[in-house]
N, C-alpha and C positions, 0 to 999 in steps of 0.2 A: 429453447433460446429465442430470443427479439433481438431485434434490430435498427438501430439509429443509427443516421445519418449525422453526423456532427463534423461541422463544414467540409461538406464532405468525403467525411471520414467515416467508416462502418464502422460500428460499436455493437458489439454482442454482449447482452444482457441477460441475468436471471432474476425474475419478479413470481416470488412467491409469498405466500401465506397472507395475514389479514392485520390490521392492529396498526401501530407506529411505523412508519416506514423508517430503516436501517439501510444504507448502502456500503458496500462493502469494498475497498477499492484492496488488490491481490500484490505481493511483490515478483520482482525483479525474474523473471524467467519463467513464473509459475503462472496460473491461470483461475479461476473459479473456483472450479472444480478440484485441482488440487491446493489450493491455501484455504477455501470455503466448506468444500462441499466431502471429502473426504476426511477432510481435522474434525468433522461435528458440528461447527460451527453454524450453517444452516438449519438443522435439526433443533438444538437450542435454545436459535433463536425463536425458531418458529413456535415452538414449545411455551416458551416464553410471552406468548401474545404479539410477536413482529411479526410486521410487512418486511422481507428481507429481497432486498437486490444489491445482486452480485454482476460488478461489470466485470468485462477484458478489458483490461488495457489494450489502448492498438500497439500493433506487434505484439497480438501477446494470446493467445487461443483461439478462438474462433472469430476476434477483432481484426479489420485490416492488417495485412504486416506491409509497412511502408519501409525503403531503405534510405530515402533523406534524413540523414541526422535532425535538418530542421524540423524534422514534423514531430518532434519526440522532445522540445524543450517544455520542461511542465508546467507552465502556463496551459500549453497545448493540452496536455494532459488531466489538467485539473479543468481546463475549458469543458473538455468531453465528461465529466464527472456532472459540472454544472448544469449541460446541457440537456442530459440524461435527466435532472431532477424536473426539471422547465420540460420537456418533454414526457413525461409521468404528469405534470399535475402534482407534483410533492409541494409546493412552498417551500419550508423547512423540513432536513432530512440528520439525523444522528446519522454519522460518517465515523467509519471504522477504516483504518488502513492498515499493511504491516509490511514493515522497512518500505521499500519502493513506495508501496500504495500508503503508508505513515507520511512521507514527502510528500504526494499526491496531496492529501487530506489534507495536512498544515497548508499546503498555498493557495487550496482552496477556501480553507475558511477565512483567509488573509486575502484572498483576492474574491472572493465571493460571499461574503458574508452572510449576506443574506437569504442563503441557500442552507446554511448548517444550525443545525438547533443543537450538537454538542458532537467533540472529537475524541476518538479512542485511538492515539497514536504505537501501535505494538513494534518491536523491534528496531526502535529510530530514536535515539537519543543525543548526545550533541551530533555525533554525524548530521544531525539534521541543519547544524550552524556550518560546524570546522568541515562537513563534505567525509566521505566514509575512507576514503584513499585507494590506491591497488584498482582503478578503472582500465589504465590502459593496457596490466595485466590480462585483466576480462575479457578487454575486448582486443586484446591478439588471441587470446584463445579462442572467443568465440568466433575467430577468421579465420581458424588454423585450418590446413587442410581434409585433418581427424585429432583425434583425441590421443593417439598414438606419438603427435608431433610436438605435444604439449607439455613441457619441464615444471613452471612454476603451477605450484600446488595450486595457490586458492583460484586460478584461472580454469586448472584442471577442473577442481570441483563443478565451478559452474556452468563448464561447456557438460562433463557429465552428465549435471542438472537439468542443463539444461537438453541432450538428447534424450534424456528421459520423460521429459514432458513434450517431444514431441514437436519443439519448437521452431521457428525458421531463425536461425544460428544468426544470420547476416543483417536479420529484422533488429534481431536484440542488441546488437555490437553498434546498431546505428542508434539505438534508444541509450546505452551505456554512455556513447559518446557524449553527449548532452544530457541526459536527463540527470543531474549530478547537481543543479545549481542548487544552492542551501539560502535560508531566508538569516535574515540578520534581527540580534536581539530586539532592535528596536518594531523590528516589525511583528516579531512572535506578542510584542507587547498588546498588540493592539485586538490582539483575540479577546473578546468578552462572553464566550460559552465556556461552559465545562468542558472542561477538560480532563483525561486519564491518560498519562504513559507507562507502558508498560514493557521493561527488555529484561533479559533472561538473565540470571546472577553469572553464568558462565560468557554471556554473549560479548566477543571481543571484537564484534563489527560495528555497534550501534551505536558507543559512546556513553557517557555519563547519563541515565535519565534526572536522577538529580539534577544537574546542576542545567541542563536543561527545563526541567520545569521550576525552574527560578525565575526564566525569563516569559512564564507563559504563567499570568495573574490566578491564582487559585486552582494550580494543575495539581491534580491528585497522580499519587506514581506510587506502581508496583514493581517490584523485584519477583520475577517468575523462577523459583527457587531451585537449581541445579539442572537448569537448562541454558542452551547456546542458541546460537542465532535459527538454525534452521529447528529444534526440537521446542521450541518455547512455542509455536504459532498452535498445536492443539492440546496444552497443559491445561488441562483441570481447577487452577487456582486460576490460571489468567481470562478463563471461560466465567468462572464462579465470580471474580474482581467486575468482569465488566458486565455482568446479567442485573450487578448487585451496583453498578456507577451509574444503568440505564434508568433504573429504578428511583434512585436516589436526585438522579440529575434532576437541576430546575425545569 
């Protein structure tokens, strides 16, 4: 792992292999390692002829974990993405995100443009307009005082999740809090790279990607076939869609 300063903020990153550089930005709990580097997804790509880097979100694995909610509105978030590119030397970088880091990626290529030479949105579909819903759920759970004390299911799930990956509980409940804001149709308009979204036929958190990529000029969209929100991120079609969008892209 490396290490940026992003105002300073620590950013733990992973820069490997040779060829096009790919950055990879992880969702909502998880870290590198487990959305990257354990789904195959690094191997792949590497396989593949990519330069792959894999950040942490801060509060999020080996990244700072701050507990001001303000440090986690994704500006901030997509700021550290940016800065991580300008800090490599990349110019332009193809940007892969999934849910969380999907967010991430759209407001970077909306507010950075010129940073991103094509987006691969996984898991984030109109959520990414209308907002995913069930936060304050999350983030009672993720303050409860154990897992034990926790009733509503999908909150349960992802404090589970989230002690399985080992994470500081109190960091992500401050990230949860804000890191929610969604970009508006007119602004998704203004994207002019390629574009792919891709969410799971069963996935009942992401939202429409149809009718999502209505508002994003010439987004290709896959249907990851009998998969949910968390089992779509290492599927074999959605690996094979985007090896074969990287290729294809202008």
């Amino acid at each position: 792992m490396q290490h940026l300063q992003s105002d300073g903020v620590d950013i733990a990153f992973l820069d490997q292999g040779e060829g096009e550089p790919i950055l990879l930005i992880h969702g909502f709990a998880s870290n590198h390692v487990v959305n990257w580097g354990a789904t195959g997804w690094i191997d792949h790509l590497r396989r593949a002829g990519r330069r792959v880097i894999a950040m942490d979100v801060r509060g999020h694995g080996d990244s700072a974990k701050l507990h001001d909610p303000e440090q986690y509105r994704v500006e901030r978030l997509a700021g550290d993405a940016a800065n991580l590119v300008d800090h490599l030397g990349l110019g332009r970088v193809d940007v892969m995100g999934y849910s969380m880091g999907g967010r991430i990626g759209a407001f970077l290529t909306v507010l950075h443009p010129d940073k991103v030479r094509s987006l691969i949105i996984g898991g984030m579909g109109m959520a990414l307009v209308d907002g995913m819903g069930g936060e304050d759920a999350i983030v009672a759970a993720l303050e409860a005082p154990s897992l034990d004390a926790i009733t509503d299911e999908t909150g349960r799930a992802y404090r589970k999740f989230a002690e399985q990956t080992g994470s500081d509980t109190k960091a992500l409940a401050a990230c949860m809090r804000v890191a929610r804001e969604n970009l508006a149709p007119e602004q998704l308009a203004t994207i002019d790279v390629p574009v792919l979204i891709a969410v799971g036929e069963n996935d009942v958190v992401a939202g429409s990607l149809q009718e999502l990529g209505t508002f994003i000029p010439g987004a290709r969209v896959h249907v990851i076939p009998r998969r949910d929100h968390m089992l779509a991120t290492a599927d074999r079609s959605f690996i094979a869609e985007t090896l074969d969008f990287l290729v294809r892209r202008a």
